[in-house]
MIDRENKE-361047 format. One record per residue (C-alpha): x, y, z; residue in one letter; chain; residue number from 1. Coordinates in nm, 3 decimals. Example, Ala and Ser with C-alpha at 12.3 -4.5 7.8 and 13.67 -1.06 7.14 Angstrom:
// residues 2
- 1.230,-0.450,0.780,A,A,1
- 1.367,-0.106,0.714,S,A,2
// end
This chain:
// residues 431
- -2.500,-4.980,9.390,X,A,1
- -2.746,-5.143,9.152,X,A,2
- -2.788,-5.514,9.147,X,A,3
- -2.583,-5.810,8.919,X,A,4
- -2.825,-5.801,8.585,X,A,5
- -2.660,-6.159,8.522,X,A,6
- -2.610,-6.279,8.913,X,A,7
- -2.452,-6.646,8.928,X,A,8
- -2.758,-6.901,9.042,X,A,9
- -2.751,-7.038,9.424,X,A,10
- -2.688,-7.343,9.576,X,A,11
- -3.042,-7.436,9.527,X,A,12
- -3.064,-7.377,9.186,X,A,13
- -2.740,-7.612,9.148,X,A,14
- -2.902,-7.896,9.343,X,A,15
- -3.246,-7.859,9.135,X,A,16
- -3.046,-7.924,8.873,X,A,17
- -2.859,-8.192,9.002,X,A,18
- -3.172,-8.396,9.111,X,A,19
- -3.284,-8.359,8.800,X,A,20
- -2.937,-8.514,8.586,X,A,21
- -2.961,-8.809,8.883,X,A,22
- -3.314,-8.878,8.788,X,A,23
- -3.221,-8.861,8.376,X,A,24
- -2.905,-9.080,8.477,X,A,25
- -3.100,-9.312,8.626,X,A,26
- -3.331,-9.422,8.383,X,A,27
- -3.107,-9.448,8.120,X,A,28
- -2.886,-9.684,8.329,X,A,29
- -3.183,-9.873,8.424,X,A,30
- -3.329,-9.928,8.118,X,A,31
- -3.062,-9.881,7.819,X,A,32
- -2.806,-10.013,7.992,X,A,33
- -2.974,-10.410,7.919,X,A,34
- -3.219,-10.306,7.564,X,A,35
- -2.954,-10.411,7.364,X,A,36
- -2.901,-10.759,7.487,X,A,37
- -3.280,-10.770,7.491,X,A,38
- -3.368,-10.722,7.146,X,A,39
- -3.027,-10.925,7.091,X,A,40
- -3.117,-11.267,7.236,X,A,41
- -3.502,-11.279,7.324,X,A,42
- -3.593,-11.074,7.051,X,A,43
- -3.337,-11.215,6.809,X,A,44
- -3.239,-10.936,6.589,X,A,45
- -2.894,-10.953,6.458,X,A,46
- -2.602,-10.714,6.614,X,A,47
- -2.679,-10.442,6.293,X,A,48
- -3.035,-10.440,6.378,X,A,49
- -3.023,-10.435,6.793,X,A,50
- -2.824,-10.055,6.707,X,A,51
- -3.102,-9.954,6.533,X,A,52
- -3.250,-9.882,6.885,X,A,53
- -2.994,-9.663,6.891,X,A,54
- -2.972,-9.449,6.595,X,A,55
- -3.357,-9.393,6.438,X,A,56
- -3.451,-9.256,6.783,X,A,57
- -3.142,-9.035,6.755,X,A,58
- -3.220,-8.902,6.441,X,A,59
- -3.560,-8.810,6.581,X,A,60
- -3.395,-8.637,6.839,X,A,61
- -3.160,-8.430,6.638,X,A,62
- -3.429,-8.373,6.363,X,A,63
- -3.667,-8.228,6.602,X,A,64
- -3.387,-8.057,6.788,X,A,65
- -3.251,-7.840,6.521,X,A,66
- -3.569,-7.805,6.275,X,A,67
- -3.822,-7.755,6.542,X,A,68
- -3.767,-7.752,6.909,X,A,69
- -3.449,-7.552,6.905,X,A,70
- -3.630,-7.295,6.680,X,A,71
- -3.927,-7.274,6.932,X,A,72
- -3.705,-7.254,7.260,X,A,73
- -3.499,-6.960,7.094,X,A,74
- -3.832,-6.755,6.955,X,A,75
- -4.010,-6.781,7.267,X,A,76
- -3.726,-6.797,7.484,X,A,77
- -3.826,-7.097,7.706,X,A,78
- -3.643,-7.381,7.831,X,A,79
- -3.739,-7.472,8.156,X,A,80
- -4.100,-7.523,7.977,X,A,81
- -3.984,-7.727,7.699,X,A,82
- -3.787,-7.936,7.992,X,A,83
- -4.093,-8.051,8.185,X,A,84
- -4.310,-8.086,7.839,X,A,85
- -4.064,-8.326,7.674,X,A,86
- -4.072,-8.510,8.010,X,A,87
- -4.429,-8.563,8.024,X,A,88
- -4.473,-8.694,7.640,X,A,89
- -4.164,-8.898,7.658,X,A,90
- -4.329,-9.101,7.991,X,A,91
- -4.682,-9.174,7.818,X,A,92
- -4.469,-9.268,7.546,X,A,93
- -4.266,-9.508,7.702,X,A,94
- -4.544,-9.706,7.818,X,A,95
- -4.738,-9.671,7.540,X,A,96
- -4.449,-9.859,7.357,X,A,97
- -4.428,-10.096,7.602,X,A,98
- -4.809,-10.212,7.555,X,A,99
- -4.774,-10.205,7.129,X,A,100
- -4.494,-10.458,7.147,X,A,101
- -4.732,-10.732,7.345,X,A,102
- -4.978,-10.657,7.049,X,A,103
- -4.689,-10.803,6.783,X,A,104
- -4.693,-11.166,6.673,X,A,105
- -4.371,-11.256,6.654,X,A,106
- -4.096,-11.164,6.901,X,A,107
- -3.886,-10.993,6.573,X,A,108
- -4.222,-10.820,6.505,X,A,109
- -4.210,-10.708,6.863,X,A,110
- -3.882,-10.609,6.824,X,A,111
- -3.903,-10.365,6.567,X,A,112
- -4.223,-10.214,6.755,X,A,113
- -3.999,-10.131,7.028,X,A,114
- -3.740,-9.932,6.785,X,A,115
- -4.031,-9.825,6.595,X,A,116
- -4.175,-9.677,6.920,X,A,117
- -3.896,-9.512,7.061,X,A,118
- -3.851,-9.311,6.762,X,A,119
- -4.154,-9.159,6.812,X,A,120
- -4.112,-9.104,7.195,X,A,121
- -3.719,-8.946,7.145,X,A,122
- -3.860,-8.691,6.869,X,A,123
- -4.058,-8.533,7.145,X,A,124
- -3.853,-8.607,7.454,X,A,125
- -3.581,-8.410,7.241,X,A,126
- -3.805,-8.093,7.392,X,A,127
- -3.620,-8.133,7.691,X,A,128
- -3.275,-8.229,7.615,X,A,129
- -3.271,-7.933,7.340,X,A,130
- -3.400,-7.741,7.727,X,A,131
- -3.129,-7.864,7.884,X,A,132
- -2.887,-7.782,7.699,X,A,133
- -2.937,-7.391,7.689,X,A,134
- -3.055,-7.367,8.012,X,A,135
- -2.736,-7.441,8.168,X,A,136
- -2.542,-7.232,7.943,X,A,137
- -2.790,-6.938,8.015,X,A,138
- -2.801,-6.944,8.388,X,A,139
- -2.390,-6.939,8.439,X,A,140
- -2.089,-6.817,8.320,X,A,141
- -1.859,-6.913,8.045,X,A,142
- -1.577,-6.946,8.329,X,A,143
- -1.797,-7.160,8.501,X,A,144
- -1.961,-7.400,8.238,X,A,145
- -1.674,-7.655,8.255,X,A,146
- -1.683,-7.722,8.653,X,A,147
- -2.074,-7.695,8.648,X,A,148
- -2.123,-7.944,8.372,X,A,149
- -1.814,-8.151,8.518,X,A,150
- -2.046,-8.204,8.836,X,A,151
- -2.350,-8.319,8.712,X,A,152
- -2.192,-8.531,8.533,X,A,153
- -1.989,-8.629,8.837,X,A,154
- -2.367,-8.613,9.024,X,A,155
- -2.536,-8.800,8.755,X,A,156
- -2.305,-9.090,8.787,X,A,157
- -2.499,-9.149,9.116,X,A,158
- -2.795,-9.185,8.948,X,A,159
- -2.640,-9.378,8.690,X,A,160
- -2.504,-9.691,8.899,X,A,161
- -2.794,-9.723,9.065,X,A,162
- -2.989,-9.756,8.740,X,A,163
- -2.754,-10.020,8.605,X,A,164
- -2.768,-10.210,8.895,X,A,165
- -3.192,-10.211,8.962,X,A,166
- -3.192,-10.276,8.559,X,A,167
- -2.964,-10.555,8.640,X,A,168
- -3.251,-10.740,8.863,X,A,169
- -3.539,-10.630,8.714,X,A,170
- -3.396,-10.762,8.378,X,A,171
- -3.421,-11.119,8.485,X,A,172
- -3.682,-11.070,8.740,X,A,173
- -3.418,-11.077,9.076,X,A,174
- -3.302,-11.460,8.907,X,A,175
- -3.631,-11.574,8.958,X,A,176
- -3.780,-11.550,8.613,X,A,177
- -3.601,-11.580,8.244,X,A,178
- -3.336,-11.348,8.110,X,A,179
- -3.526,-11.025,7.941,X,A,180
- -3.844,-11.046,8.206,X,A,181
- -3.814,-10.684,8.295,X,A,182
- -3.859,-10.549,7.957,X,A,183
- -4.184,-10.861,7.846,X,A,184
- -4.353,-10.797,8.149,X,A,185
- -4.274,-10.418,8.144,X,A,186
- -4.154,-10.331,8.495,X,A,187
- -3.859,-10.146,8.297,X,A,188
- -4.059,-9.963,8.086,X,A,189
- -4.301,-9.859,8.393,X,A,190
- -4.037,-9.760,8.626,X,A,191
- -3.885,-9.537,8.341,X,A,192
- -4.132,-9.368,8.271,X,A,193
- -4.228,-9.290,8.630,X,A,194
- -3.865,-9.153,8.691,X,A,195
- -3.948,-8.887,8.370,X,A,196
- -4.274,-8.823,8.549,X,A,197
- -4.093,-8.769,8.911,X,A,198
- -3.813,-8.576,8.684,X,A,199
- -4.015,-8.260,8.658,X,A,200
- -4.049,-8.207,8.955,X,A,201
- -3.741,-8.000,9.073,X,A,202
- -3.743,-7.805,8.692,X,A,203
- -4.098,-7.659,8.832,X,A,204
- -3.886,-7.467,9.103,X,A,205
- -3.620,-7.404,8.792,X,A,206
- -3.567,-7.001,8.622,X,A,207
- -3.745,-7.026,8.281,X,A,208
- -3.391,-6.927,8.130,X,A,209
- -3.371,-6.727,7.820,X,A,210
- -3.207,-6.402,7.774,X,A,211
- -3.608,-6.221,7.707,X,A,212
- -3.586,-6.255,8.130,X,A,213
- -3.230,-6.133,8.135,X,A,214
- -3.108,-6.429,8.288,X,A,215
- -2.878,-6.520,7.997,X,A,216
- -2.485,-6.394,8.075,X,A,217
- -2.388,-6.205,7.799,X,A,218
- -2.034,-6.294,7.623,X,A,219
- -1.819,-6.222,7.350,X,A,220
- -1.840,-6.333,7.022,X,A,221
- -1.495,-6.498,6.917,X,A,222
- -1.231,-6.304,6.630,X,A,223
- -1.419,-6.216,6.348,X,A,224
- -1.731,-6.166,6.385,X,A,225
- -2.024,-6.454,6.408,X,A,226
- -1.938,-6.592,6.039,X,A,227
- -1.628,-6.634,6.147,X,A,228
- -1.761,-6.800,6.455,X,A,229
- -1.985,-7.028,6.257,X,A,230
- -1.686,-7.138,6.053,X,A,231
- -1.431,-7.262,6.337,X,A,232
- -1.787,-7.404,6.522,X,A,233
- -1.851,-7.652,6.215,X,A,234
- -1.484,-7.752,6.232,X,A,235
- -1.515,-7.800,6.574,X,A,236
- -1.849,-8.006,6.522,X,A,237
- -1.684,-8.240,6.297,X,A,238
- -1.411,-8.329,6.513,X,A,239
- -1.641,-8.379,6.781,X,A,240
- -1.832,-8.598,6.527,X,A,241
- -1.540,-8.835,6.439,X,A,242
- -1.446,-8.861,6.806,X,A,243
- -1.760,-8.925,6.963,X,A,244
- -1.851,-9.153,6.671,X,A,245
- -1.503,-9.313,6.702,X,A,246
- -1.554,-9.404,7.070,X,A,247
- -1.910,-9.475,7.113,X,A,248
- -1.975,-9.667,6.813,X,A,249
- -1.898,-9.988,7.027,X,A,250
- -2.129,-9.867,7.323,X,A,251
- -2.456,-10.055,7.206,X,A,252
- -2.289,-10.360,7.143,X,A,253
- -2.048,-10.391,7.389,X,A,254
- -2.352,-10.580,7.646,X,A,255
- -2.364,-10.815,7.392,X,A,256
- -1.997,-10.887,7.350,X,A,257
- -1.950,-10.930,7.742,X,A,258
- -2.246,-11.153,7.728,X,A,259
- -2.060,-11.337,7.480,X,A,260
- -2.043,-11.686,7.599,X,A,261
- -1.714,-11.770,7.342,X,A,262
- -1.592,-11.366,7.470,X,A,263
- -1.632,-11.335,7.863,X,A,264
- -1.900,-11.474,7.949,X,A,265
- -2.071,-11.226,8.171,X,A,266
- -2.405,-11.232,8.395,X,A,267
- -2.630,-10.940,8.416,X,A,268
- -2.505,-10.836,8.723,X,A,269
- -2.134,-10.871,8.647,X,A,270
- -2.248,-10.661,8.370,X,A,271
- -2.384,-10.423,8.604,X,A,272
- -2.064,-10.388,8.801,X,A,273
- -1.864,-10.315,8.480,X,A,274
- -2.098,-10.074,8.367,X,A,275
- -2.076,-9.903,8.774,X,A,276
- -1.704,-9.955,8.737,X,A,277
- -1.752,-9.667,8.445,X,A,278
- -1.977,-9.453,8.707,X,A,279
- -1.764,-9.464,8.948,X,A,280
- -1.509,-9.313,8.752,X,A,281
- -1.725,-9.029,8.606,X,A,282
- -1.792,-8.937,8.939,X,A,283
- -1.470,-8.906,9.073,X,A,284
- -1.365,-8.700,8.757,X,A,285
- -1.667,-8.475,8.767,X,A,286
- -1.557,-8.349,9.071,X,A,287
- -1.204,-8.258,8.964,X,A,288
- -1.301,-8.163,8.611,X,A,289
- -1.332,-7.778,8.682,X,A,290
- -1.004,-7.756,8.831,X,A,291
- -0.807,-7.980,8.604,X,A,292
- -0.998,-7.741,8.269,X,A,293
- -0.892,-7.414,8.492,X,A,294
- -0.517,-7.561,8.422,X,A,295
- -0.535,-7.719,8.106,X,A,296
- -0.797,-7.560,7.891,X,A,297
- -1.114,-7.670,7.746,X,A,298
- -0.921,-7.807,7.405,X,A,299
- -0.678,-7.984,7.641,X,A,300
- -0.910,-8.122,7.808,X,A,301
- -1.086,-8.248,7.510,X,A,302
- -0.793,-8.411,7.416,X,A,303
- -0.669,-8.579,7.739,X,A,304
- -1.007,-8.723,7.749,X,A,305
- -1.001,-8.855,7.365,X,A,306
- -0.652,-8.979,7.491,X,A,307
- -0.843,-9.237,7.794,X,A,308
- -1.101,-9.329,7.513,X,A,309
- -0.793,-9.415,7.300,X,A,310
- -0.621,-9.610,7.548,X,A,311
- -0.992,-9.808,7.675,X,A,312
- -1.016,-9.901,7.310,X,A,313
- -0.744,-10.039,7.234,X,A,314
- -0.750,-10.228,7.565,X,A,315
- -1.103,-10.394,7.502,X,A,316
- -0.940,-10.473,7.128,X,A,317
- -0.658,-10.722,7.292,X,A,318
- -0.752,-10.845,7.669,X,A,319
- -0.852,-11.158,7.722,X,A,320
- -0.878,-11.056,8.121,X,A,321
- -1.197,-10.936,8.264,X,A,322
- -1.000,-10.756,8.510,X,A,323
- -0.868,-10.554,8.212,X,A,324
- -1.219,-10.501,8.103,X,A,325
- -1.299,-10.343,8.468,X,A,326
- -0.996,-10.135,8.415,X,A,327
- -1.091,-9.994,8.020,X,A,328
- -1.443,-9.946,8.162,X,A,329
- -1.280,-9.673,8.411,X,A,330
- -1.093,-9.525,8.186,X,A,331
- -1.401,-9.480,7.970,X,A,332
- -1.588,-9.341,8.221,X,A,333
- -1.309,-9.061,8.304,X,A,334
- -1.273,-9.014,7.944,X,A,335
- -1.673,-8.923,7.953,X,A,336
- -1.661,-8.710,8.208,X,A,337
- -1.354,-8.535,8.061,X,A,338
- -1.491,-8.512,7.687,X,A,339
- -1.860,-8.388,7.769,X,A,340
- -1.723,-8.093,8.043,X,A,341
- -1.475,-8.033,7.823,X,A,342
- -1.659,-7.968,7.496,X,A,343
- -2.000,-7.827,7.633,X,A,344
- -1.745,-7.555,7.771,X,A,345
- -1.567,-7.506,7.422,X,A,346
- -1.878,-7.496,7.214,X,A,347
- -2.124,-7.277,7.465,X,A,348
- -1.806,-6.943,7.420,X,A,349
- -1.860,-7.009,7.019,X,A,350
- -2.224,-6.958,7.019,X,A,351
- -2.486,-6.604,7.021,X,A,352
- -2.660,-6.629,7.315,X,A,353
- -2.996,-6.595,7.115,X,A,354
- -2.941,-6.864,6.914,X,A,355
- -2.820,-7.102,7.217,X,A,356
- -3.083,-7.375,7.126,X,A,357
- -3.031,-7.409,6.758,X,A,358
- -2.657,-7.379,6.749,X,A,359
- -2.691,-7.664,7.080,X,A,360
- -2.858,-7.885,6.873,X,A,361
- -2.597,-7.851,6.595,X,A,362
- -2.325,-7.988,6.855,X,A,363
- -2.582,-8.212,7.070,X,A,364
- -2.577,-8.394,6.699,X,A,365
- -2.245,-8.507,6.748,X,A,366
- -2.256,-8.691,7.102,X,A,367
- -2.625,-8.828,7.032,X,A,368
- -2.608,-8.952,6.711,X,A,369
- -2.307,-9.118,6.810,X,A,370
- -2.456,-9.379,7.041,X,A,371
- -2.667,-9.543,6.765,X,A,372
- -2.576,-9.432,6.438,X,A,373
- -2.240,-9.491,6.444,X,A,374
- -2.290,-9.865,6.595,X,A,375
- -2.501,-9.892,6.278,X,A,376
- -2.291,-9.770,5.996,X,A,377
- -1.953,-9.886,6.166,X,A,378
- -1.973,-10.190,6.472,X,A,379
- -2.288,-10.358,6.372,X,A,380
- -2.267,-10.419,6.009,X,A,381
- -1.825,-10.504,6.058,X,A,382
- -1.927,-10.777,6.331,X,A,383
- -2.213,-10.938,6.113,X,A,384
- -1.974,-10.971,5.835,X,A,385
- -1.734,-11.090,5.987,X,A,386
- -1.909,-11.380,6.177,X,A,387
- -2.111,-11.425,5.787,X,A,388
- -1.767,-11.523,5.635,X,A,389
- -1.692,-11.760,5.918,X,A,390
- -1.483,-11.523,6.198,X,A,391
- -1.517,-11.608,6.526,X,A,392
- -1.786,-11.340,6.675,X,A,393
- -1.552,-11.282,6.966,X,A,394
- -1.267,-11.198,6.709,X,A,395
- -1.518,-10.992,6.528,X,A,396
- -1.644,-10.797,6.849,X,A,397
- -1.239,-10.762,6.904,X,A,398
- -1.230,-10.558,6.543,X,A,399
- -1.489,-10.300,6.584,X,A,400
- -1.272,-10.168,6.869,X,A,401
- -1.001,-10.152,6.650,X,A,402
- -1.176,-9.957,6.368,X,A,403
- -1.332,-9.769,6.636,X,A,404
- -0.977,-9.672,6.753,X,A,405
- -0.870,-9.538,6.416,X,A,406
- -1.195,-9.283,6.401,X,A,407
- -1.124,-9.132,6.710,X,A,408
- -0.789,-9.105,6.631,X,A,409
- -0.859,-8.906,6.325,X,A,410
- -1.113,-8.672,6.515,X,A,411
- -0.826,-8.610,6.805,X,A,412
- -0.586,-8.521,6.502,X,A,413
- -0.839,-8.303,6.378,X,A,414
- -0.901,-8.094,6.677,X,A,415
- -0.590,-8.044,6.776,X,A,416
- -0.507,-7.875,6.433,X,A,417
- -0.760,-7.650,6.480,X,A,418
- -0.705,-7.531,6.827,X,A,419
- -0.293,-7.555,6.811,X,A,420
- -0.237,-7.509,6.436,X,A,421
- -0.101,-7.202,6.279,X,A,422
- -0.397,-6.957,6.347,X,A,423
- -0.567,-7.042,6.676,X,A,424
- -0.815,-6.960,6.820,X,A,425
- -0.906,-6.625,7.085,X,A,426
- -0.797,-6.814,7.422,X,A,427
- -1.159,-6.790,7.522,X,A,428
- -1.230,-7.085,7.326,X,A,429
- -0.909,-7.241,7.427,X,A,430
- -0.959,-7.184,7.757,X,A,431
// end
């Protein structure tokens, strides 16, 4: 009997990967996690500006993504490689940044260095997340993507709450130096970009991936042919668009809110145990994720999750509690865990498997823009006018949850008219 052309990877390819989402988990923890209220109060940028962070280095990302990297990975059929490359460039980078924003003159000056300079760094660490992406989706099985992605998402968590909390003490120098120490003096910026150095690695023991080395697992294209495909994909990608906008246009400024001394009034480390309180529940629903998208369904599973973003919204909108705000930030981290299993699964059965990367940076467009671009356009520029015509900046915080509500709600309405309406989808996609 000949041999499994498309055999599902080992254990040991599962746990390179894992180390690898840990690593990524924790430096974005560590370091993103406290940026905001950085170039927020030492820097003093308004809230518009501190999203900025955000969203140019996001459009670098997706720009490079889908008009160069994506094109590269899928003619040469190479993701591992593009992995450890983006990696490398994005850790010289990092420091490099670092180093320019001493140079400025003013701390604003500084400021916009920093955005200025991560721009530059995310449009070639995009290399790797464009990698990323595809790899997984070549090395296993549609019938598998959900659970796999579920648990290193689960795994990454790890990572993750250990990244807040070391960010938490480096930020002010373990209490014994001023509030935004880690990022002047540059122990943040050092340690991240030794983590992307350490990052690479467990890819070096990685398959390349690509379907040139027949590692790619073949799969149907859904009803009607790949237009047809294409069609239901960019309705799919803007109802991921308005939900992921929806609920993460708060992320960025939600630091500064808690920090807030008229809102809660938080330290850095209570801030670091609200952020692990989120972790905490990504891990415990990465590990159930599989079998709860075996039951429901990848679209169901979508929606449940846009459902615990919903309800985490609407919470932070009206609490005056912080033990509310503990409770919402579980709730978003389930929803997380939920929505990114959940829709990696959906999108990878819609896509050709040679065109993996550029299709993958189509949908990676809709989660990563969403982090800064969305707090720009939407939560930034509704709290600074509101506090402008004399609201009370907690009350104005309180809002952008609100209007944040309503887009997600839209997006949720969206896709469930296109996977339950009158002409469904194959149950592939469904399920």
């Amino acid at each position: 009997m000949s041999a499994d052309p498309h055999p599902v990877p080992g254990p040991g390819i599962f746990w390179g990967l894992s180390s690898f989402q840990i690593l990524a988990m924790f430096r974005r923890g560590l370091f993103y996690a406290y940026l905001s209220v950085y170039l927020r109060y030492y820097l003093g940028l308004s809230v518009t500006a501190t999203t900025l962070f955000a969203t140019l280095p996001m459009l670098a990302n997706i720009a490079a993504q889908n008009l160069i990297w994506g094109r590269l990975s899928d003619r040469y059929q190479r993701r591992r490689s593009f992995i450890i490359a983006g990696e490398l460039l994005g850790a010289v980078g990092t420091v490099a940044v670092w180093y320019l924003h001493t140079l400025a003159a003013a701390p604003r000056a500084a400021a916009w260095v920093v955005i200025a300079g991560l721009t530059v760094v995310e449009f070639f660490w995009a290399m790797s997340n464009i990698g990323w992406s595809a790899l997984i989706t070549d090395l296993y099985p549609m019938e598998k993507r959900g659970a796999i992605q579920g648990r290193l998402t689960s795994i990454g968590g790890l990572g993750r709450i250990a990244g807040v909390w070391i960010g938490g003490l480096l930020y002010d120098g373990y209490g014994h130096h001023f509030p935004g120490w880690g990022f002047a003096q540059g122990t943040l910026f050092f340690v991240a970009a030794g983590v992307m150095l350490v990052s690479t690695l467990p890819m070096v023991f990685m398959p390349e991936g690509g379907v040139a080395g027949g590692s790619a697992h073949p799969e149907r294209i859904p009803d009607g042919g790949p237009s047809a495909s294409f069609r239901r994909f960019s309705l799919f990608l803007i109802a991921m668009a308005l939900i992921n906008f929806g609920r993460n246009s708060v992320v960025v400024i939600q630091s500064q809110y808690l920090f807030l001394d008229t809102g809660f009034g938080v330290s850095s480390r209570t801030l670091a145990h609200i952020f692990n309180t989120e972790s905490a529940a990504m891990i415990i629903t990465g590990f159930f994720v599989g079998r709860i998208l075996a039951r429901t369904g990848n679209a169901r599973g979508i929606l449940a999750g846009t459902a615990l973003s919903l309800t985490y919204l609407l919470i932070l909108a009206t609490t005056d509690h912080l033990s509310l705000v503990y409770a919402a930030s579980f709730l978003k981290g389930a929803a997380e865990a939920m929505i990114v299993a959940a829709s990696y699964a959906a999108a990878s059965v819609m896509m050709p498997p040679r065109r993996r990367a550029r299709w993958f940076g189509l949908f990676n467009a809709t989660y990563f823009l969403s982090w800064g671009l969305a707090g720009t356009l939407i939560a930034g520029p509704l709290v600074d006018v509101m506090i402008r015509f004399g609201q009370a900046p907690a009350l104005a915080y309180r809002f952008s949850y609100l209007a944040a509500f309503g887009l997600t709600l839209a997006g949720a309405f969206l896709l469930g008219s296109l996977f339950f309406g009158k002409r469904p989808p194959s149950a592939s996609i469904v399920g």
